[in-house]
FIPADREN-623238 format. One record per atom (N, C-alpha, C): y, z, x; residue number from 1; atom name; residue in one letter. Coordinates in pm, 1 decimal. Layout:
north|up|east|torza|lumlo|marro
Y|Z|X|NUM|CA|A .
...
END
This chain:
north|up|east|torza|lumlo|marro
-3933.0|65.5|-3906.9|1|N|X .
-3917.3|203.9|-3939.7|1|CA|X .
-3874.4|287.0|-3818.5|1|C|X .
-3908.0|236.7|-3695.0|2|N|X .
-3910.4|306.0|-3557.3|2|CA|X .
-3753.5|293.3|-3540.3|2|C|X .
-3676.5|180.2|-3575.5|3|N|X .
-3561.7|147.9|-3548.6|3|CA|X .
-3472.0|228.0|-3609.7|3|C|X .
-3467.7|314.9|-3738.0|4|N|X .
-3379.6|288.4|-3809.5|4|CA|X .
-3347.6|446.6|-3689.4|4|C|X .
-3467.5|550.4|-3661.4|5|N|X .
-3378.8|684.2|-3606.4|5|CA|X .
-3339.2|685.9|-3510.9|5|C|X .
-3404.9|548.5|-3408.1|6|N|X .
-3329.0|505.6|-3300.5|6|CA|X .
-3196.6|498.9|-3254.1|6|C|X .
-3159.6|442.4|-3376.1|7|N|X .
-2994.3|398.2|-3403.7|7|CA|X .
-2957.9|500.7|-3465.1|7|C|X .
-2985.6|569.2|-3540.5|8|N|X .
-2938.1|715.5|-3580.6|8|CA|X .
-2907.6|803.9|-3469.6|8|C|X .
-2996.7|827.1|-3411.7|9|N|X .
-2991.2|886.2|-3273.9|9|CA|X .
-2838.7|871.4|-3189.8|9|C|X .
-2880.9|752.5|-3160.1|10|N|X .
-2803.7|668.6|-3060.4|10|CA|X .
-2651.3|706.5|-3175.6|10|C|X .
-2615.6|715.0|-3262.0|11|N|X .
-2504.1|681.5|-3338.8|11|CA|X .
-2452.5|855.6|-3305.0|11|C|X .
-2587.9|900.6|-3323.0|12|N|X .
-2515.7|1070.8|-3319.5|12|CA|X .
-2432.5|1100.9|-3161.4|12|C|X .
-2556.6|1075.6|-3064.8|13|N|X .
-2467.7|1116.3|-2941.2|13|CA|X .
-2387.5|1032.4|-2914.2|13|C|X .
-2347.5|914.6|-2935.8|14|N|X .
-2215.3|842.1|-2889.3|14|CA|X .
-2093.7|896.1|-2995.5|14|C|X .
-2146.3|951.1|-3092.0|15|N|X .
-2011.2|1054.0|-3151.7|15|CA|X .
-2009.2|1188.9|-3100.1|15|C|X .
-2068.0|1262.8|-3036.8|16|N|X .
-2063.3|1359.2|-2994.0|16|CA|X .
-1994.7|1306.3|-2827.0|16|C|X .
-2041.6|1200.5|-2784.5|17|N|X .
-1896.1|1186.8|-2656.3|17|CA|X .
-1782.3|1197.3|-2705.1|17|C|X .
-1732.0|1145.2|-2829.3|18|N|X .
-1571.1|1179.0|-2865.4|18|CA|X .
-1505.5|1295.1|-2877.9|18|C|X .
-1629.0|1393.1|-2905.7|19|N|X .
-1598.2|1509.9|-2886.9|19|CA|X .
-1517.1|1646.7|-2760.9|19|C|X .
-1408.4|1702.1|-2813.0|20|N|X .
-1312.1|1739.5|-2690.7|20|CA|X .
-1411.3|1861.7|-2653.4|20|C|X .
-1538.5|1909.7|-2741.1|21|N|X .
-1685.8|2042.2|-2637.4|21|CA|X .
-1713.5|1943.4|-2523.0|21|C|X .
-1782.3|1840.0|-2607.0|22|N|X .
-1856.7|1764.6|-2451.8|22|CA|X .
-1772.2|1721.3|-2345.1|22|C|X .
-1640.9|1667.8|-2400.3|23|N|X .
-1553.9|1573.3|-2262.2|23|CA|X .
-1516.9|1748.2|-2164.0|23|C|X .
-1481.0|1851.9|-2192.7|24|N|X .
-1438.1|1972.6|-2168.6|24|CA|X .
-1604.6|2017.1|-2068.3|24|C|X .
-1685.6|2035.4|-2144.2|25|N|X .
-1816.2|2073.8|-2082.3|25|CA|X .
-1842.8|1972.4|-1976.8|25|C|X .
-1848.9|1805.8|-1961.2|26|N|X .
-1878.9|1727.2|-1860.5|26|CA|X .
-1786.7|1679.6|-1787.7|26|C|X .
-1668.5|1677.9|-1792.4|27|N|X .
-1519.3|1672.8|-1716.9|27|CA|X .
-1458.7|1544.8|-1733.3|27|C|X .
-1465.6|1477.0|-1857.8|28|N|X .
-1403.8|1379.4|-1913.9|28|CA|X .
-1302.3|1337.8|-1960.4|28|C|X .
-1221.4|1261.6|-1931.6|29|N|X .
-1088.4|1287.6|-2075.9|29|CA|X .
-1094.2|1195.2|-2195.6|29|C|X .
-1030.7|1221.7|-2301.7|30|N|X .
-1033.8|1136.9|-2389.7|30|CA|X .
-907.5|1056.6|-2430.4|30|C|X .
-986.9|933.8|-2512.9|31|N|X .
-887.5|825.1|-2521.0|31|CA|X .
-751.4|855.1|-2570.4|31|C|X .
-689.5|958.8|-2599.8|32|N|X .
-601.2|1027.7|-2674.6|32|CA|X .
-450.1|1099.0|-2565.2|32|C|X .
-417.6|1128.7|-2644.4|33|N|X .
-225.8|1184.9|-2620.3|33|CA|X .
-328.5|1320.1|-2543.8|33|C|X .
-292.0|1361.1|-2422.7|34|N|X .
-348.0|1527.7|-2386.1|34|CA|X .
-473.7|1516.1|-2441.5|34|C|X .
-540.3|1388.2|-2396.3|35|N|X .
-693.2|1419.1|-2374.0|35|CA|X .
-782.7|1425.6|-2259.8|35|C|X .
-674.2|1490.2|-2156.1|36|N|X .
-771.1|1527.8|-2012.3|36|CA|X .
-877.4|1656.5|-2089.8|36|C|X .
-927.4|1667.5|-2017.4|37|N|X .
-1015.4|1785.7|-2003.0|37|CA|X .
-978.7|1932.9|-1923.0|37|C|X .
-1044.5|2031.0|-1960.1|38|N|X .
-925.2|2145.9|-1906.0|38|CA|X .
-1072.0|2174.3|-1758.7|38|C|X .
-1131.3|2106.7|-1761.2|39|N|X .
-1216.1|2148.6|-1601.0|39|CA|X .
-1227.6|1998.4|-1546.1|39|C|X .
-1226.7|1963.4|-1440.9|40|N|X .
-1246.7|1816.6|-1348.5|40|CA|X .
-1344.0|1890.5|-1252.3|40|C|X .
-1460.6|1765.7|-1216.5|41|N|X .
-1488.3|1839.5|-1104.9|41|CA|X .
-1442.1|1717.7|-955.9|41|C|X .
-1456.5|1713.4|-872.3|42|N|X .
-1381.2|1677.0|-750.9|42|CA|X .
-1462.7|1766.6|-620.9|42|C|X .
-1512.6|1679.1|-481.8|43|N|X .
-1559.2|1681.0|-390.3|43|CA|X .
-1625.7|1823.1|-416.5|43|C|X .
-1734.9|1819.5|-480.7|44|N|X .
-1838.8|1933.7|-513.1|44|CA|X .
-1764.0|2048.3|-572.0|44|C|X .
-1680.3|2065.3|-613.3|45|N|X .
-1597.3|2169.1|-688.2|45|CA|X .
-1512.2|2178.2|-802.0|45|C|X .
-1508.6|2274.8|-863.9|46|N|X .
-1471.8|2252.4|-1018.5|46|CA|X .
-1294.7|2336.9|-1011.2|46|C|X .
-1241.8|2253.9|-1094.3|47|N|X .
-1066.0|2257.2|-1074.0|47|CA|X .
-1074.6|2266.6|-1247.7|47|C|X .
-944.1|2398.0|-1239.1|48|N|X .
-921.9|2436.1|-1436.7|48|CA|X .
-750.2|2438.9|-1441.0|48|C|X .
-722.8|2364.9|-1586.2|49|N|X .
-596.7|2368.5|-1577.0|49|CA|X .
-589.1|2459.7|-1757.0|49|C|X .
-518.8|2546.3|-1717.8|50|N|X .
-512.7|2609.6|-1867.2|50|CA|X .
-403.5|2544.6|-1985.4|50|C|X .
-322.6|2412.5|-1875.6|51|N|X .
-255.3|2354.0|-2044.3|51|CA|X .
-342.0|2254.6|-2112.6|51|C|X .
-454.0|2195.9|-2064.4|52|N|X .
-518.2|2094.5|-2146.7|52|CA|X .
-671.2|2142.5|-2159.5|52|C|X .
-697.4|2060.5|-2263.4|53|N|X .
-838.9|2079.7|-2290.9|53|CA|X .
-911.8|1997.7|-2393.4|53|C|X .
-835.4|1880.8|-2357.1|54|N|X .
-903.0|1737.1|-2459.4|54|CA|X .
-859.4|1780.2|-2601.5|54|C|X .
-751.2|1840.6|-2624.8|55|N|X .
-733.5|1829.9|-2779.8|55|CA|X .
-814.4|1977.0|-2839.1|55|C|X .
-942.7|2037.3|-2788.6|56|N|X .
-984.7|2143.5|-2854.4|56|CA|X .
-921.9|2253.7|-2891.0|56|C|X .
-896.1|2277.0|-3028.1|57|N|X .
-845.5|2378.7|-3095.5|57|CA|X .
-878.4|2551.5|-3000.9|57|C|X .
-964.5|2574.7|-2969.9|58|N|X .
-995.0|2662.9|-2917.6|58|CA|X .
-932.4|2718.1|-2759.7|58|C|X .
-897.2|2585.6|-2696.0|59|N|X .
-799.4|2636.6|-2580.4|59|CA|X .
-671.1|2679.7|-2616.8|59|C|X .
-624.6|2603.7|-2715.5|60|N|X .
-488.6|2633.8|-2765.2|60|CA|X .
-480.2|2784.5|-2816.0|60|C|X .
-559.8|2829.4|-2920.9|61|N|X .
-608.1|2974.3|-2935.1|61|CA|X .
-617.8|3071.7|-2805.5|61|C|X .
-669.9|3040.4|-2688.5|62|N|X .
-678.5|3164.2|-2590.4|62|CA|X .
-569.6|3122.7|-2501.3|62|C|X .
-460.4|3047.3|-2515.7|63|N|X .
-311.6|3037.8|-2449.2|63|CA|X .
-269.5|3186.0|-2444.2|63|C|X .
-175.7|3234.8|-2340.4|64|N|X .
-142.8|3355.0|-2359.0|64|CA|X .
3.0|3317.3|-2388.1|64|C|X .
151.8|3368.3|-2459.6|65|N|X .
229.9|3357.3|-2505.6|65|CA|X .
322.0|3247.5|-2371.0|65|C|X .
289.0|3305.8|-2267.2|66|N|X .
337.9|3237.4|-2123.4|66|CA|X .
317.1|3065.8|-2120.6|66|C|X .
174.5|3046.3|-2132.4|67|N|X .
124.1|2897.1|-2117.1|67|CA|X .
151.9|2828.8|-2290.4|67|C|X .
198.5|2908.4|-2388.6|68|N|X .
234.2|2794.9|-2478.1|68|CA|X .
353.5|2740.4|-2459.2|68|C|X .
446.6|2830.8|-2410.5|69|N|X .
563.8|2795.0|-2392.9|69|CA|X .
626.6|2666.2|-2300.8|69|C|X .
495.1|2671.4|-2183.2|70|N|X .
478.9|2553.0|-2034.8|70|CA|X .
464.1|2400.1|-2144.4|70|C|X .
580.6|2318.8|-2077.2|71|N|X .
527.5|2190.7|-2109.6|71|CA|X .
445.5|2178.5|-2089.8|71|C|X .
333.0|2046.5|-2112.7|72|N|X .
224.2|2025.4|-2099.5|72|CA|X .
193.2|1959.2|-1995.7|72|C|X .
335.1|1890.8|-1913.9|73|N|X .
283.5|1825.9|-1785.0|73|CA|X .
428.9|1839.2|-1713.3|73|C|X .
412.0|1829.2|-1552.4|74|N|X .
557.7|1832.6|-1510.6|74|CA|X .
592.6|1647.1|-1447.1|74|C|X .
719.4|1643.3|-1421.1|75|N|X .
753.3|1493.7|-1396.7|75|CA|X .
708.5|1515.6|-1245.8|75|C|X .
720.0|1407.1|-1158.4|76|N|X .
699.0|1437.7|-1020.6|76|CA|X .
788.2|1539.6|-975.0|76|C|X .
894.1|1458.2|-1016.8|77|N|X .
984.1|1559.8|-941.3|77|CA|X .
1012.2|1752.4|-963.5|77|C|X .
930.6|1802.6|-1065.0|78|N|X .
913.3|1911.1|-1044.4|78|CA|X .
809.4|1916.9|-980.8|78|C|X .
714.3|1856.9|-927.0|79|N|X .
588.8|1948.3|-861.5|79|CA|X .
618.0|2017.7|-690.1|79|C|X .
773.2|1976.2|-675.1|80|N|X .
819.3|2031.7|-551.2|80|CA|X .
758.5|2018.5|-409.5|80|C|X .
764.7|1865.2|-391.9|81|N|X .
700.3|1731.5|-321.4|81|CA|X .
835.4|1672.9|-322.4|81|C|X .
843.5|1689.6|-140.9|82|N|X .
964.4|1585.0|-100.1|82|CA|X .
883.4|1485.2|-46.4|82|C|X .
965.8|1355.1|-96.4|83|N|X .
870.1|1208.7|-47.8|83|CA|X .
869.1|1179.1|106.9|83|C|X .
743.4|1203.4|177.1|84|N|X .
784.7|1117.1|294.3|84|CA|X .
811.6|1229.2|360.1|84|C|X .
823.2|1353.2|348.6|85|N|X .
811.9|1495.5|421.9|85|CA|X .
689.6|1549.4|480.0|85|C|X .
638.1|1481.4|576.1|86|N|X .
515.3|1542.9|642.8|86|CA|X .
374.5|1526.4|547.0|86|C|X .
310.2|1654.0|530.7|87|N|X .
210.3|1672.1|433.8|87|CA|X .
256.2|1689.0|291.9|87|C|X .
392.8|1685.9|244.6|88|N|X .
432.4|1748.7|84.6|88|CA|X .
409.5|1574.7|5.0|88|C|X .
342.0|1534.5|21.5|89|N|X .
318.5|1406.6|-77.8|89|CA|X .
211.2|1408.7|-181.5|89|C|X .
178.6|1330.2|-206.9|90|N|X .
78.4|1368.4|-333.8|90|CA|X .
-14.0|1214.7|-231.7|90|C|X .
-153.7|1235.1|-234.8|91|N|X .
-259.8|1167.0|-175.6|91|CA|X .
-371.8|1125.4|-252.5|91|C|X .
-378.3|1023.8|-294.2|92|N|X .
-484.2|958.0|-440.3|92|CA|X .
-663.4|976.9|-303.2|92|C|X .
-713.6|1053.6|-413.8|93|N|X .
-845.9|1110.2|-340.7|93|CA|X .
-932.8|1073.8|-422.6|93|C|X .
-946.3|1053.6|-604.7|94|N|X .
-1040.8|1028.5|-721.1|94|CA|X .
-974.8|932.8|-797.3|94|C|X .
-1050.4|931.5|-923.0|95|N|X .
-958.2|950.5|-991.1|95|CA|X .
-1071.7|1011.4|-1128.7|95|C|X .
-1028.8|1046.7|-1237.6|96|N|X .
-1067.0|1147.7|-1333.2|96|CA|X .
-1111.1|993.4|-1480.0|96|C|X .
-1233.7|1005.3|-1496.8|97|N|X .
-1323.9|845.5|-1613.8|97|CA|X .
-1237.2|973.2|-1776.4|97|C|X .
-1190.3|839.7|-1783.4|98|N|X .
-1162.2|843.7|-1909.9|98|CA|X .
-1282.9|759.5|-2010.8|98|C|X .
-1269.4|815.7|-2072.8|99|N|X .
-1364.6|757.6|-2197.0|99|CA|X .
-1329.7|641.1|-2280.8|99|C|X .
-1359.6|503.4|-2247.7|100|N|X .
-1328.1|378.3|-2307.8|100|CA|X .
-1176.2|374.1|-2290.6|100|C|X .
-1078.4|409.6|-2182.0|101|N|X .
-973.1|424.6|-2122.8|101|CA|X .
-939.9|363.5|-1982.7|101|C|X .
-797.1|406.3|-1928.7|102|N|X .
-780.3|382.7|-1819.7|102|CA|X .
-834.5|508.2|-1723.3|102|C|X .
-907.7|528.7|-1592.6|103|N|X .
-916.0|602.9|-1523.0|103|CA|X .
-754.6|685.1|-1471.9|103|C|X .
-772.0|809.0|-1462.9|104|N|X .
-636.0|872.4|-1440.6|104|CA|X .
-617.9|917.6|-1277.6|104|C|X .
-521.9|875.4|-1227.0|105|N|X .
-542.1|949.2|-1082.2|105|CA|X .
-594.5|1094.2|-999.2|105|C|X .
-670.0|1112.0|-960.9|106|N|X .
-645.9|1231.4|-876.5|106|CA|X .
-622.0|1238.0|-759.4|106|C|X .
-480.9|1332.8|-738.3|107|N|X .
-429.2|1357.2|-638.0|107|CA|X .
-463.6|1498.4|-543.3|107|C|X .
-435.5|1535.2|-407.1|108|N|X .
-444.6|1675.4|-358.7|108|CA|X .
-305.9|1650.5|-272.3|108|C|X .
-225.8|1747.8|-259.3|109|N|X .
-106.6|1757.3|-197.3|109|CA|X .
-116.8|1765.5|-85.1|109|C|X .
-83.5|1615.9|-21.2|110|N|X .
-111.2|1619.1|180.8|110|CA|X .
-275.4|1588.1|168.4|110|C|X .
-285.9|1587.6|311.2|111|N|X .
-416.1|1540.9|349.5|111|CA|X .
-484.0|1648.6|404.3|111|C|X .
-621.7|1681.4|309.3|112|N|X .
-658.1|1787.3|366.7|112|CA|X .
-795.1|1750.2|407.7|112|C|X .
-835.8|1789.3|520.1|113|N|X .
-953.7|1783.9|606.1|113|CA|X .
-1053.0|1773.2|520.8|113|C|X .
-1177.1|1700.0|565.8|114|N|X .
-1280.4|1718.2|493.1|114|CA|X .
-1408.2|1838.7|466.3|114|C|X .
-1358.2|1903.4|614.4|115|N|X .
-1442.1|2024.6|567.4|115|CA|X .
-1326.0|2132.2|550.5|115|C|X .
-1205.1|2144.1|473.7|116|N|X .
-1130.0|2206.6|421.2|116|CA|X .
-1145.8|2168.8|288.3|116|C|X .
-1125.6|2288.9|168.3|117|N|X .
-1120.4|2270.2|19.2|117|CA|X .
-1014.8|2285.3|-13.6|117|C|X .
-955.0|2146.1|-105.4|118|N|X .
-836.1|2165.9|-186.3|118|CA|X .
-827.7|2308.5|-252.8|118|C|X .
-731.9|2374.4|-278.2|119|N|X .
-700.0|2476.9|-389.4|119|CA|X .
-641.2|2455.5|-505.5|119|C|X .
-585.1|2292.9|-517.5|120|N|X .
-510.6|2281.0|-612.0|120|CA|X .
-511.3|2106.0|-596.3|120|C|X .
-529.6|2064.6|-679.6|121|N|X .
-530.6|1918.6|-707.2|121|CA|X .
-476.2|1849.5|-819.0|121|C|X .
-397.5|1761.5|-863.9|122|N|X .
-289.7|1719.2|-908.6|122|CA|X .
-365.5|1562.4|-1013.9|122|C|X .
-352.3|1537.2|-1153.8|123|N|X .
-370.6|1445.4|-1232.9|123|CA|X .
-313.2|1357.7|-1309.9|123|C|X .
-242.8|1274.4|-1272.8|124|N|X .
-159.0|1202.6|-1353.8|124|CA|X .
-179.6|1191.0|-1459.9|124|C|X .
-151.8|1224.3|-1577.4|125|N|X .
-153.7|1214.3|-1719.1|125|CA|X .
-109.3|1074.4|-1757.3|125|C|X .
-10.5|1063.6|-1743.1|126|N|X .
82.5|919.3|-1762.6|126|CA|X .
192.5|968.0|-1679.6|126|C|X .
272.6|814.9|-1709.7|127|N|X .
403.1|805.0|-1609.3|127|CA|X .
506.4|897.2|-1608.9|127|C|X .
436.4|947.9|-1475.5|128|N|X .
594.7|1111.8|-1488.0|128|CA|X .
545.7|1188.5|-1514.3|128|C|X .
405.9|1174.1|-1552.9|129|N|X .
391.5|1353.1|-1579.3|129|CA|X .
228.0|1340.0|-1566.5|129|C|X .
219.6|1541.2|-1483.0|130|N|X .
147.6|1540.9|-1395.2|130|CA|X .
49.8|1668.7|-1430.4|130|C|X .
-26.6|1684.1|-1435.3|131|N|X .
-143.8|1841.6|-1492.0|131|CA|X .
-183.9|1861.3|-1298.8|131|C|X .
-137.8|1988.7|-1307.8|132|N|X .
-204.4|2078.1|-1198.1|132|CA|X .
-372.2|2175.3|-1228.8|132|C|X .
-395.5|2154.4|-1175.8|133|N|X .
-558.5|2180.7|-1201.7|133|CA|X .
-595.7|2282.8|-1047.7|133|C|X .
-668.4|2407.3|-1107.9|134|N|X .
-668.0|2466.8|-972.8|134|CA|X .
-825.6|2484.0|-910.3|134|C|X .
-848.4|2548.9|-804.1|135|N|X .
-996.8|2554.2|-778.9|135|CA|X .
-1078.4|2675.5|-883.6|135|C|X .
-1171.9|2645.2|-896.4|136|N|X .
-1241.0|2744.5|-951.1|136|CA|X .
-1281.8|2837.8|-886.3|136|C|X .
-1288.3|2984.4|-894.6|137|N|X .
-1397.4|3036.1|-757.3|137|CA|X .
-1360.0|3047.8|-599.6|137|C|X .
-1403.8|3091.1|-535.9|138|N|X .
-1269.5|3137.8|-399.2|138|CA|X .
-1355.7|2956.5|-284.8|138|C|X .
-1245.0|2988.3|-190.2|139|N|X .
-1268.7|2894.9|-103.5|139|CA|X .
-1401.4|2882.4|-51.6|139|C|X .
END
């Protein structure tokens, strides 16, 4: 009898991880097409990108006419990063847990000190295309 709400339990919150509230609220992405999450967090700080948000209906709603129009990711070659130019490279620092997925890269542009804070940090979505994610909150 002890078993059966156990597994009930257990059945509820492992469907509530699929969910694009929780992956969005704990900084997850999901197994899906534009299922990053629209907050990551990264070296004690929280980074927001206003084109994604795991699929939730509700980011798409507070888009302002500007960000519906933005593809949803740029190729490298727009993020305006010459290869092999000093600090303009892209530098694998994380990477962002996908949910029963592949882990996605995270990048910060150049190498920035450790007691310096990124302002802007970079996520590979898939091949060629890239979600900019910014800091939350001042330096």
């Amino acid at each position: 009898m002890v078993l059966v709400p156990v597994l009930l339990t257990l059945g509820v919150l492992g469907g509530a991880a699929f969910t694009s509230k929780v992956a969005n609220h704990i900084g997850y992405g999901l197994p899906r097409e534009r299922g990053l999450p629209y907050r990551i967090h990264y070296n004690g700080r929280d980074y927001r990108s206003h084109l994604t948000c795991a699929g939730a209906q509700w980011c798409e709603d507070e888009k302002t006419p500007e960000e519906r129009v933005k593809p949803y990711c740029t190729p490298r070659a727009g993020l305006g990063l010459s290869e092999g130019a000093g600090d303009a490279r892209l530098m694998k620092v994380d990477d962002v847990f996908i949910l029963f997925g592949s882990s996605r890269p995270l990048f910060t542009v150049g190498i920035v000190p450790p007691e310096e804070t990124a302002t802007r940090v970079v996520v590979e979505a898939s091949d060629d295309c890239y979600l900019t994610y910014d800091l939350v909150g001042g330096p």
